[in-house]
C-alpha positions in Angstrom: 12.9 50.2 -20.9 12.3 47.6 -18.3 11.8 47.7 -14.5 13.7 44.8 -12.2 11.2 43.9 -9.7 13.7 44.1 -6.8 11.7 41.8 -4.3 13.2 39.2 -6.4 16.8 40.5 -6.4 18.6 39.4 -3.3 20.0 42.3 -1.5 23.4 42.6 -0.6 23.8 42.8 3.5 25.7 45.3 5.4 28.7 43.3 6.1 28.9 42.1 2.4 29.9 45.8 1.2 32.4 46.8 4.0 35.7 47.7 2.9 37.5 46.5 6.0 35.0 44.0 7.9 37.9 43.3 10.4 38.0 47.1 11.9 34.3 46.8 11.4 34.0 43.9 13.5 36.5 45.6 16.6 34.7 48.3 16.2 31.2 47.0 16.6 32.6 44.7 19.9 34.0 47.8 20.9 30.7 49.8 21.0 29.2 47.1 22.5 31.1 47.8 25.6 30.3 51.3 25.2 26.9 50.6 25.5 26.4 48.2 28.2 24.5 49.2 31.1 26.9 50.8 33.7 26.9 47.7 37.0 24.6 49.0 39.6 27.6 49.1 42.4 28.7 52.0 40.0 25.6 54.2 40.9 24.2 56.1 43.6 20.6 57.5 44.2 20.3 61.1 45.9 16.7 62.0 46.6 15.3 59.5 44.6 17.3 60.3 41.5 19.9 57.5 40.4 23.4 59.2 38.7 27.1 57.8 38.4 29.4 59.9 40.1 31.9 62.0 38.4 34.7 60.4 39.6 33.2 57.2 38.4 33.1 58.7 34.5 36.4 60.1 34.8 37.4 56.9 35.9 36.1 55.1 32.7 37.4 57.9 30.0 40.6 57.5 31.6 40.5 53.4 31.3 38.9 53.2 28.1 40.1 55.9 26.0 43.4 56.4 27.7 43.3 60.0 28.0 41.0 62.5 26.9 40.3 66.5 26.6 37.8 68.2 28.5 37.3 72.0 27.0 34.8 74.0 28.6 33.4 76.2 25.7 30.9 78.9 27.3 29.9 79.7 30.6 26.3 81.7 31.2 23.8 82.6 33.8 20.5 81.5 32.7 17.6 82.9 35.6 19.6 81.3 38.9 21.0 78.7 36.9 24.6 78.3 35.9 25.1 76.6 32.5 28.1 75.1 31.0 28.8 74.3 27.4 31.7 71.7 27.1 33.5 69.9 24.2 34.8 66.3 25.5 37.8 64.9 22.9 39.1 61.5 23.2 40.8 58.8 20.5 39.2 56.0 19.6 41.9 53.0 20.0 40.0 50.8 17.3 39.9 53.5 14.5 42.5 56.0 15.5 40.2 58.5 15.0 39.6 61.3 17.0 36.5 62.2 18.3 34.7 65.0 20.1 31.1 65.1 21.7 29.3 68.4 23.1 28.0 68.7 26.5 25.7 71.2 28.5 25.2 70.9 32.1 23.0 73.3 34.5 23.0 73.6 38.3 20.9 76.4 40.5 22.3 79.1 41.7 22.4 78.7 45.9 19.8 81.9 47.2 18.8 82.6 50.3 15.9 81.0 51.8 12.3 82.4 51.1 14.1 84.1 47.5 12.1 84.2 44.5 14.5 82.5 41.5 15.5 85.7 39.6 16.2 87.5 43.1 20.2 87.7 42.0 20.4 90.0 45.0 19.8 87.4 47.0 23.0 84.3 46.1 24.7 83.1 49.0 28.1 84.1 49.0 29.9 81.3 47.7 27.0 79.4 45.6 28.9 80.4 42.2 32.0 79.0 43.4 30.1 76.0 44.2 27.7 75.1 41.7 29.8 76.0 38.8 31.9 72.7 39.2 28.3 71.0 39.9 27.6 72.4 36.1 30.9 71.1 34.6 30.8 67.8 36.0 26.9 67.8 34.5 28.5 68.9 31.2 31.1 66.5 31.3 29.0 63.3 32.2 26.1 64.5 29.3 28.8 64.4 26.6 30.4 61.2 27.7 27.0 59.6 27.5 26.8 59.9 23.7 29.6 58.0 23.9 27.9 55.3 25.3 25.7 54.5 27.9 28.8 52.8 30.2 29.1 56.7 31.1 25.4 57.4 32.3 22.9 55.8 34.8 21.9 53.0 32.4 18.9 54.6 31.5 19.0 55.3 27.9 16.4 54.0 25.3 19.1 53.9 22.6 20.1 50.5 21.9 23.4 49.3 20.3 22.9 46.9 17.6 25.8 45.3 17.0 25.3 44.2 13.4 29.1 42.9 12.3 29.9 41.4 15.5 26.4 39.4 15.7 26.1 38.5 11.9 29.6 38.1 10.5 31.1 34.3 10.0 34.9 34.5 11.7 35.7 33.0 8.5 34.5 35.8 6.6 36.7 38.4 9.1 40.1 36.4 9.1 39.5 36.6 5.0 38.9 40.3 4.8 41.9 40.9 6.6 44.5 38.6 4.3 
């Protein structure tokens, strides 16, 4: 029996073995835009801390995706924290496929001034009715951002490598598709 030394084999490349390099290649330029940095005019700082509104990911699910489901899956109280679990569904218009990323957000409870943190005794009136939307919409924003960082505050370390869209002759789409 014989071994094939495979340094001297040439190794096939990613795009070489892809059934459909065309949908490949939407796909990867669609990602891309997924993951660019959101524009700075999209963010706001609050006490130092840089975010993008709410509004503003709503905003982008609803012009990228074209819709999408937001199903809150578990509420708890966690110490004087509110926590929100939360399933975010939405169609990818490349692949047709439908897909669905988790999110937990967590907001203190309000208490009143001077209160140790697990002093329940001591919520302001209202704080649950407030800070469980702060929760949600924490919830909502985490799981958009693993859909790309378009959704967060630009500071991820994952970076999108667009391999198809980078490496793949547009000779070597139009032919995959015929």
């Amino acid at each position: 029996m014989g071994f094939i030394i495979m340094s001297t084999a040439k190794k096939p490349q990613l795009p070489a073995i892809i059934e459909n390099l065309g949908l490949a290649v939407k796909a990867d330029n669609f990602n891309s835009i997924l993951n660019q940095s959101p524009p700075k005019g999209w963010l706001k700082e609050y006490k130092g801390v840089t975010y993008q509104p709410i509004e503003r990911v709503k905003n982008n699910l609803l012009t990228i995706f074209q819709d999408y489901d937001w199903s809150i899956k578990d509420v708890r109280l966690v110490a004087n924290s509110v926590l929100v679990f939360g399933t975010l569904s939405v169609w990818n218009p490349v692949t047709g496929r439908q897909s669905h990323k988790d999110g937990v957000g967590a907001w203190p409870i309000q208490l009143k001034s001077g209160s140790k943190p697990l002093e329940i005794e001591n919520i302001i009136q209202d704080a649950i009715q407030k800070n469980a939307p702060a929760a949600e919409s924490l919830a909502l924003k985490n799981a958009a951002g693993k859909f790309g960082k378009i959704f967060t505050d630009g500071g991820s370390d994952v970076e999108f490598n667009p391999i198809f869209s980078r490496e793949v002759p547009i000779d070597e789409i139009k032919q995959s598709q015929s």
